[in-house]
C-alpha positions in Angstrom: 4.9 -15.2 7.9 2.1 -17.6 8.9 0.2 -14.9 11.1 -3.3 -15.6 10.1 -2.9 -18.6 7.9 -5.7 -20.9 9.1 -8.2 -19.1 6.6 -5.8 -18.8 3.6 -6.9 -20.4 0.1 -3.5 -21.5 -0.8 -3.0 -20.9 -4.6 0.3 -22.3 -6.6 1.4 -18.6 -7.2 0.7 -17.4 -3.5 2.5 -20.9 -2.5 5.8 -19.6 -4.7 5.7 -15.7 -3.5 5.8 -17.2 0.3 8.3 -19.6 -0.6 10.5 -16.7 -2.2 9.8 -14.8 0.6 10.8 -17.0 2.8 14.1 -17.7 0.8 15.3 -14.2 0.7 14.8 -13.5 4.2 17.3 -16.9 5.3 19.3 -16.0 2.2 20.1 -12.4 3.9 20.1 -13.8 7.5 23.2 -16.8 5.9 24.8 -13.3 4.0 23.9 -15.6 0.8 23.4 -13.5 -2.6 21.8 -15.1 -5.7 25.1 -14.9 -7.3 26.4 -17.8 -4.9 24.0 -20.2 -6.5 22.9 -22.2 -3.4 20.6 -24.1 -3.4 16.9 -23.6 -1.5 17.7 -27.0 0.5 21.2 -26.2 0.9 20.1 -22.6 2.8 16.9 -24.4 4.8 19.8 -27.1 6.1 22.0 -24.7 7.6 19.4 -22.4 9.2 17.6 -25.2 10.2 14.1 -23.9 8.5 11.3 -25.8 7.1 9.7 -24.9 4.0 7.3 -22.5 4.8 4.3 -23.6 2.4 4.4 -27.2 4.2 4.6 -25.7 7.5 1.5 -23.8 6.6 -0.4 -26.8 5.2 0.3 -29.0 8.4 -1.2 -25.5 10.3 -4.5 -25.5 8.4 -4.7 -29.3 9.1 -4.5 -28.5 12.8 -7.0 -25.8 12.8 -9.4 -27.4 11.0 -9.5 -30.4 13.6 -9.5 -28.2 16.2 -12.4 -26.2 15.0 -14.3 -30.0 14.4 -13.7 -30.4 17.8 -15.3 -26.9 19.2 -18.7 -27.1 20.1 -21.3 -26.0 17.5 -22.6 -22.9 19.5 -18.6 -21.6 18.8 -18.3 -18.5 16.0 -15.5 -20.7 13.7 -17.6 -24.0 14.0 -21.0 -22.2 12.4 -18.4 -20.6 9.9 -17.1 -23.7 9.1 -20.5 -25.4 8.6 -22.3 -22.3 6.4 -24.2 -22.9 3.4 -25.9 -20.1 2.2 -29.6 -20.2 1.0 -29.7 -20.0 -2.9 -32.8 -18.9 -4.3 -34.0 -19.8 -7.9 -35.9 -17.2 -9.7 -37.2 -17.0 -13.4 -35.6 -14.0 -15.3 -38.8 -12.3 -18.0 -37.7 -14.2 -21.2 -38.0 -17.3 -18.9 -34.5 -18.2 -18.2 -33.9 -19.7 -14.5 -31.9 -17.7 -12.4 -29.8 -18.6 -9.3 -29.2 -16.2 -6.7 -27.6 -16.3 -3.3 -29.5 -14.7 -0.5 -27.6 -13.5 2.5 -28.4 -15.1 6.0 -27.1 -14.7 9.1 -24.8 -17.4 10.7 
């Protein structure tokens, strides 16, 4: 379930669907319906699983210092570091206009 989630923007209703995921799959492996009524903690406790959201935070946290730590010639490093170039133009009734111009990395 966490394949690939370095580069996730977590969102509150992404957070939930993982969590729900993650609680019907545990839920099926414990033979557990809804019905029973147990609790999420109750279910992590006996299968011995953490919550799945706070697993993926302490992840990203890890990946980010390890990408701080690459060198600054690494792929993930420049990615990390992008800013792209905005350019300002003016529009014909006058109006300022902000564009972003795409660079390389």
């Amino acid at each position: 379930m966490k394949f690939g989630s370095e580069a996730w923007v977590r969102k509150k209703r992404e957070e939930q669907r993982l969590e729900a995921a993650q609680m019907k799959i545990l839920r099926h492996l414990l033979g557990i319906t809804k019905l029973d009524k147990e609790k999420n903690q109750c279910i992590r406790q006996k299968t011995g699983a953490k919550n799945i959201v706070k697993e993926i935070k302490q992840y990203q946290k890890k990946w980010l210092q390890h990408v701080q730590r690459m060198d600054t010639k690494r792929l993930p490093k420049q990615a990390l570091k992008y800013k792209p170039k905005v350019a300002t133009t003016c529009t014909e009734d006058g109006h300022k206009q902000t564009t972003k111009t795409s660079t390389t990395i």
